[in-house]
N, C-alpha and C positions, 0 to 999 in steps of 0.2 A: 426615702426610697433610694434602693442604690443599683446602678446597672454596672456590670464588668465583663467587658469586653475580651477576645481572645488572644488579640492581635494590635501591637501599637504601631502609628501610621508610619515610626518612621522604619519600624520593619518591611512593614509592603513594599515601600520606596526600595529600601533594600534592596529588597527581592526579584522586585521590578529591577532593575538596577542589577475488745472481745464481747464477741454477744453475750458471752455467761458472764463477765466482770462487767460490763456498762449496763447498767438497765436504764434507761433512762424516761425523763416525762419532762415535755414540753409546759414552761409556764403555768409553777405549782401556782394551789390556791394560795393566799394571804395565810391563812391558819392554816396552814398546812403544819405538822409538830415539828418536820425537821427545817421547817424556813423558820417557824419560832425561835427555836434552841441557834440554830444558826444567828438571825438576830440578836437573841438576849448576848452571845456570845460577843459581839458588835460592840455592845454596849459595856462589857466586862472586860475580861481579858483579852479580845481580838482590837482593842481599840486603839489602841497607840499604832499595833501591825497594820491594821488599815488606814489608818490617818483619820479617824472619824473625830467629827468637830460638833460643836454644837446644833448645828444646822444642818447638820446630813441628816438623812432620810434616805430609806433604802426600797426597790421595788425587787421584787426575785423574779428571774428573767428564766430561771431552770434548776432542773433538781437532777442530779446523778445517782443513782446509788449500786454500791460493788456487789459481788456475791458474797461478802462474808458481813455485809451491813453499812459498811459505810456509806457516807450522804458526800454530796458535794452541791453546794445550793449558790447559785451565780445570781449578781445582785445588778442591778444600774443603780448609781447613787445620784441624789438631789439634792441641790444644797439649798437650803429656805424656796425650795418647790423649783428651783433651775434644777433642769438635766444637768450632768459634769460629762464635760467633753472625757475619757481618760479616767475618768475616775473607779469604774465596773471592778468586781474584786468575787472571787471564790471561797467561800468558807468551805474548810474540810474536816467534815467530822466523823469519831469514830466509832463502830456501831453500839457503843454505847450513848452517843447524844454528845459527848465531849470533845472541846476543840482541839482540832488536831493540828491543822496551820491554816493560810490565807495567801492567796494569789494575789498579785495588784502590781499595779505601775504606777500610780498615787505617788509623789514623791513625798509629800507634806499635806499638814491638814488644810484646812479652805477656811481664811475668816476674811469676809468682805461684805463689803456696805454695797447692795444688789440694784441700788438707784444709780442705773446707765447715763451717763456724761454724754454719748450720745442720741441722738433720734436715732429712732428707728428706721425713718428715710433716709437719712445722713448716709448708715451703715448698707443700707441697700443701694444709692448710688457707687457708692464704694466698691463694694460686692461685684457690682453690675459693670463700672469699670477694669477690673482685674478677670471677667467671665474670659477664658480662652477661647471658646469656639464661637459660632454666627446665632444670630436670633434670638435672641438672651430677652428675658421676661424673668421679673424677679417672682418666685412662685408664695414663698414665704418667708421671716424672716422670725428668729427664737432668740429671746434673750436666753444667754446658758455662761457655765462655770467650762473654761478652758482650763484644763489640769495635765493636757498630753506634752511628757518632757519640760515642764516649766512651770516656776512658780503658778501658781492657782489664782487666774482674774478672770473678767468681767470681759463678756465677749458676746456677740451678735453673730448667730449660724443663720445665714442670708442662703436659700437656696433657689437657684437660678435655673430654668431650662431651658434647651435650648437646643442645637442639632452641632457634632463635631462637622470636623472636615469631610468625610468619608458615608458621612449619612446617618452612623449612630445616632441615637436620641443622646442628650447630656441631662442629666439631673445632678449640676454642682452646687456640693458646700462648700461655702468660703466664709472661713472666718474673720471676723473684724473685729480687731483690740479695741483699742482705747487710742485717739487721736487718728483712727483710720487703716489704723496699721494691719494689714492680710496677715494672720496668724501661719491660717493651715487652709488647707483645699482639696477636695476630693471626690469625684466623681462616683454615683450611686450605679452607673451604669455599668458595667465590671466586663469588660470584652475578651477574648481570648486571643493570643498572639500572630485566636482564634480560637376467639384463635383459628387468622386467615396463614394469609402464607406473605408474608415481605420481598418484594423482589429489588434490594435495596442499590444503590450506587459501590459501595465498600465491601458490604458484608457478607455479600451472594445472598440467598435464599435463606430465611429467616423466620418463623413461627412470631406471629400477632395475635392477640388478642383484640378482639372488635367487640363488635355488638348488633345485636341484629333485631330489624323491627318489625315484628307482621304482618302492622297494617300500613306499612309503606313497602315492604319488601324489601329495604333497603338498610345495608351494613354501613355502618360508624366507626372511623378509626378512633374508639375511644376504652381505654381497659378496665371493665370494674374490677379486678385482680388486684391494680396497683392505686390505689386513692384514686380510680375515674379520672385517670391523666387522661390528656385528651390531643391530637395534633391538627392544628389547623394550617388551608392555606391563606397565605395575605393578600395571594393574585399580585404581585409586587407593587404594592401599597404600603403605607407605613401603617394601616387603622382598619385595614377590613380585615374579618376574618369570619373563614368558611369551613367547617368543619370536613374532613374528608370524609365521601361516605360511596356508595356507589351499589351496585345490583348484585356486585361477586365478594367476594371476599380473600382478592388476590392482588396484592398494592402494588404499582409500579410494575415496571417491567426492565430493569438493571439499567435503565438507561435514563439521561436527562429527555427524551422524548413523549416520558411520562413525566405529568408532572405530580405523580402521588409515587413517583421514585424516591425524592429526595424525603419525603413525609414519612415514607417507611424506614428512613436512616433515623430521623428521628426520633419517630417510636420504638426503632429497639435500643438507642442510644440510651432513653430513660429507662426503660427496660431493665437495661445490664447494670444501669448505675442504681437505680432504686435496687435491686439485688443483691449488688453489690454491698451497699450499706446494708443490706438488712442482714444478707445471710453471712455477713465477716464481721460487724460492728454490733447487731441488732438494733441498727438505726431505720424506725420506721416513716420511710422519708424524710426527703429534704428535711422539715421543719420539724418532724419526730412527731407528727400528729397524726400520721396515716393518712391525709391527702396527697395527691397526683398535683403536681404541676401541670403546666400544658406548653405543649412546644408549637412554636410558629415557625412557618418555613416561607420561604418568594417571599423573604421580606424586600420591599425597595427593590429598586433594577440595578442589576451588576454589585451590589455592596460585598465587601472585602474581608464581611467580619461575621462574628457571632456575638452575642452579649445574654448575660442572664440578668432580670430587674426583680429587686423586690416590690414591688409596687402593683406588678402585673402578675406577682411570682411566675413568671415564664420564660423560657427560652426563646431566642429568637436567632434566626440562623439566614445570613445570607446566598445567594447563588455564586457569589463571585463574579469578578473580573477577570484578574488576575489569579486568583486561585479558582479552583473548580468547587461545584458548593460546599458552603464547613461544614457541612451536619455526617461526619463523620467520628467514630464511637468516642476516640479520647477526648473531639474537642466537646462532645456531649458529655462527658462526664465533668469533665473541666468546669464547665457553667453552672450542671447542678451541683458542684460540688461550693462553685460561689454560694451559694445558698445556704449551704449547709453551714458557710462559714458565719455566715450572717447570722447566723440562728446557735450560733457557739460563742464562739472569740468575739467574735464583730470586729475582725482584725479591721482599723483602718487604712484606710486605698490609698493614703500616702509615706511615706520613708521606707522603715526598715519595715512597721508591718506591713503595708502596702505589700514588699515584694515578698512578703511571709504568705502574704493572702494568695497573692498569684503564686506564688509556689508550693502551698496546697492544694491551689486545681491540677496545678500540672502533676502533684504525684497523685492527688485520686483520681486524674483522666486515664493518668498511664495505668494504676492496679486498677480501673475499672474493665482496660484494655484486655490485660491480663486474665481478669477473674471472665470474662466473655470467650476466652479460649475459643474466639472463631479463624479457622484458617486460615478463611478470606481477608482477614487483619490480623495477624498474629500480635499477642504482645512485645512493646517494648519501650525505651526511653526515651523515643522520640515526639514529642508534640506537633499533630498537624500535616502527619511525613506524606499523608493520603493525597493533597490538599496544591502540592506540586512538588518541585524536582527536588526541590528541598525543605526540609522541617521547619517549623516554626520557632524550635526549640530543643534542644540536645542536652539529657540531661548529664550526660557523662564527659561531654566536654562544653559547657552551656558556652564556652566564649566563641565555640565556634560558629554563631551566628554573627562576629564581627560587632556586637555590642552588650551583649548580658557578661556576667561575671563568674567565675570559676569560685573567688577566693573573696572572704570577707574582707575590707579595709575601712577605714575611717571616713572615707567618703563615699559608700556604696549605698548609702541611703539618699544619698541624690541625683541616685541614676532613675528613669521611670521603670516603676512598679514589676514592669516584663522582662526590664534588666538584671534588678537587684535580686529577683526571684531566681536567678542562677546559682546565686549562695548554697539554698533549701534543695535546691536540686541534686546538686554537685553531694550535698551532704547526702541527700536521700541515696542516693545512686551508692556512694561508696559505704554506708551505713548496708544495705539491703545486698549489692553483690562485691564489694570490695575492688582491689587492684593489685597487679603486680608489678613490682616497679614498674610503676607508672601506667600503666598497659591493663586495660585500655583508657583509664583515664590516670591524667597526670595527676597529684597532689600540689598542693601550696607550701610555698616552703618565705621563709621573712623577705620581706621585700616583693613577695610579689601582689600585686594589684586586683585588674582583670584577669587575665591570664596566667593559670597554673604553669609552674614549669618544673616541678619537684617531680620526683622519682620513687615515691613514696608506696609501701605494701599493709595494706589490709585485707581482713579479711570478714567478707560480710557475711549477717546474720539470715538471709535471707528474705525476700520481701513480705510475706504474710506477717514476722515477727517486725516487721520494719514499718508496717502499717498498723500496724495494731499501736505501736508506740506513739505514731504521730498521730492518728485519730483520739488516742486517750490526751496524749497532752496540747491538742485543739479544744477539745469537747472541756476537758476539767483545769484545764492550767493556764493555759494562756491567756489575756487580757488583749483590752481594743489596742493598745498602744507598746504591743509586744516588740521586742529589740532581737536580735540574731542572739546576743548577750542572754536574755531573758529564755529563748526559746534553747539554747542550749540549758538549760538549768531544768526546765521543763520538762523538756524529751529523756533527760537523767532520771527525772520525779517517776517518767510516765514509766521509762525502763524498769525501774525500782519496783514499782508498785506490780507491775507484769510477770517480772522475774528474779526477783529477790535482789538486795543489797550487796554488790560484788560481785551479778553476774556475768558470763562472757558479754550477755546483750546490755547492761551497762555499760563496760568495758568499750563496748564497740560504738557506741552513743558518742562517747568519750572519746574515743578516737576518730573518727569522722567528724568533729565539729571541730577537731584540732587542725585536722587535715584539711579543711577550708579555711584556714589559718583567724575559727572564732573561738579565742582560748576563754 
């Protein structure tokens, strides 16, 4: 289960301080013909491309397929029944049944003797000594094939829960090699850096859908329109939850005085983003299965953040301390957009995909913003800007929050997650609206690090065309253990396949991934 958060602590401190080309179907059957032909494939010519060994086994985790036939069938692989960390790989075939290529970060095949050298307890006191935050309980422990960036061994996925500094839940995986040794780490909890009438905190006055009961007389913030998403309050608790309901059907009253205020930010926030994918991606919901998540609000007292978990599949939005409560629309989108990831790429919550993950919410928070076209928020590139005097996150100059990054460099994968997501940003931004010298966002030019100081002119493609690119090369290209390297190559594929081979919008892929100095 994995939760992600909006907001990293040491920000707060800071602060303080295409639907017709994707069709897609959620977790085909087993015989399914194109997960067949896709596997036989596996087995013949796709084999060496993926690194398949004798002992892999493959489960199909999704199926895509284009408007003119093509399949795209996303796999998790097994080696002699272990899950592989890294290992998930995309078969692309063409609407005749024939292979077309294969996605993966697999470096090499997997041959290993699957008899663990250590205990299971061993690797859990281990686990247990490296947990970063308070109250740690080891929840479960998997023996599994580690294959993310390195040779392919033998490793214990020890997952621990537990509560951060700030009150988030924590559900960490931490891996343990061989002799004890913390492979990799990463948190499931994924935080963000953060029809009645809605009388919301952000949005002004907003159209709901409820539900109403006759023989209580009494309306439920709950929408059967959207998969029966539903919002509840937590009464600022970490475990209760009460659904919002009442005798009118008029939520809040624009103020924190109400407290079905902030419950109405978060039912349009799902709203717009469930709309969002559906009517620009044809993604039907988060998980593509046509259910509703459900969002909780007054989580905890005073907390600083937001988080979406798969485990709960739910949003969870706090009131703040320091900021005024998160449940405003980009960081609503942001969180279900963790989900969506989850249920794609499975980008992993540490390095380079880490900050690939978090810089996917932030650019589906911001076109969620966008495609909401409410005045009361108008769209833009900023993450969070509702929330206080300053943004969470800028995607047109990300270094100006004094820690994220402008520019790719060789150490940007071990900045946290919120950081290095400045990379995807910066590209997004000059991808979708371009610059002129410099202005308003600077370029990277050799040598520089964090901070852009280049003078550099593009010209962008626009964002509907810029979103369309990265949602395809999420959904069909990417892999769990994707590289800034890898997703450059990808977003070229997604381009390619969108607008033909030598388009201006290739072109421009191409030149925004240079321009954040990821050649």
């Amino acid at each position: 289960m994995t939760k992600f958060t909006l907001i990293h602590q040491a920000t707060i401190a800071a602060l303080a301080s295409f639907a017709a080309l994707a069709v897609q179907a959620a977790a085909p059957a087993a015989d399914h013909p194109a997960v067949q032909r896709a596997l036989s494939h596996l087995k013949g010519q796709a084999a060496a491309a993926g690194q398949v060994s004798a002992g892999d086994s493959f489960q199909a985790r999704d199926l895509m397929a284009d408007a003119d036939g093509s399949q795209h069938v996303r796999f998790a692989r097994l080696y002699r029944g272990l899950p592989v960390i890294g290992g998930d790989l995309v078969v692309h075939l063409s609407p005749s049944g024939q292979y077309k290529d294969l996605s993966i970060s697999q470096a090499s095949r997997i041959e290993l003797d699957v008899k663990p050298q250590m205990a299971s307890r061993d690797a859990a006191a281990k686990a247990l000594a490296a947990f970063p935050h308070r109250d740690g309980k080891v929840d479960s422990q998997q023996l599994v094939v580690y294959a993310r960036d390195t040779q392919p061994q033998l490793a214990w996925n020890v997952l621990i829960k537990g509560v951060q500094a700030d009150g988030t839940p924590s559900e960490h995986h931490v891996i343990i090699g061989a002799g004890g040794k913390v492979l990799d780490h990463w948190d499931d909890i994924h935080t963000a850096d953060n029809i009645g009438q809605g009388k919301t905190l952000y949005s002004g006055n907003v159209p709901l859908h409820d539900t109403f009961n006759a023989s209580t007389g009494k309306y439920k913030l709950k929408d059967i329109t959207r998969g029966k998403h539903y919002t509840v309050d937590m009464k600022h608790t970490t475990g209760s939850e009460t659904i919002f309901s009442g005798k009118d059907n008029v939520w809040g009253n624009n103020s924190e005085s109400s407290n079905e205020t902030v419950g109405a930010d978060a039912h349009y926030g799902q709203n717009m983003t469930w709309d969002y994918y559906k009517n620009v991606h044809g993604r039907n919901g988060i998980a593509n299965d046509g259910k509703g998540a459900r969002s909780r609000v007054h989580y905890s007292n005073n907390y600083d953040n937001a988080f979406w978990s798969d485990s709960c599949f739910c949003m969870t939005y706090g009131d703040g301390s320091f900021f005024t409560p998160l449940v405003s629309l980009d960081v609503a989108g942001h969180e279900m957009t963790h989900g969506v990831t989850s249920r794609t790429a499975a980008l992993i919550y540490s390095g380079e995909s880490g900050g690939l993950n978090e810089g996917t919410s932030d650019i589906f928070g911001s076109m969620t913003e966008f495609y909401a076209n409410n005045a009361n928020d108008p769209g833009d590139y900023l993450i969070g800007e509702e929330l206080s005097s300053s943004p969470l996150r800028n995607m047109i100059t990300p270094s100006s929050d004094g820690a994220s990054s402008d520019c790719w460099y060789s150490g940007v994968g071990n900045l946290d997650v919120h950081y290095s997501s400045g990379v995807a940003n910066h590209f997004y931004y000059l991808l979708a609206e371009g610059t002129t010298n410099g202005s308003p966002s600077k370029t990277c030019v050799s040598g520089n690090t964090r901070v852009a100081t280049g003078n550099g002119t593009l010209t962008g493609i626009g964002r509907d065309k810029a979103g369309k690119i990265w949602y395809r090369a999420l959904s069909m290209y990417m892999t769990s253990s994707e590289t800034f390297a890898k997703a450059r190559l990808d977003t070229v594929k997604a381009a390619t396949d969108l607008y033909g081979a030598g388009s201006a919008e290739v072109n421009a892929v191409n030149a925004a991934w240079t321009a954040v100095n990821r050649p």
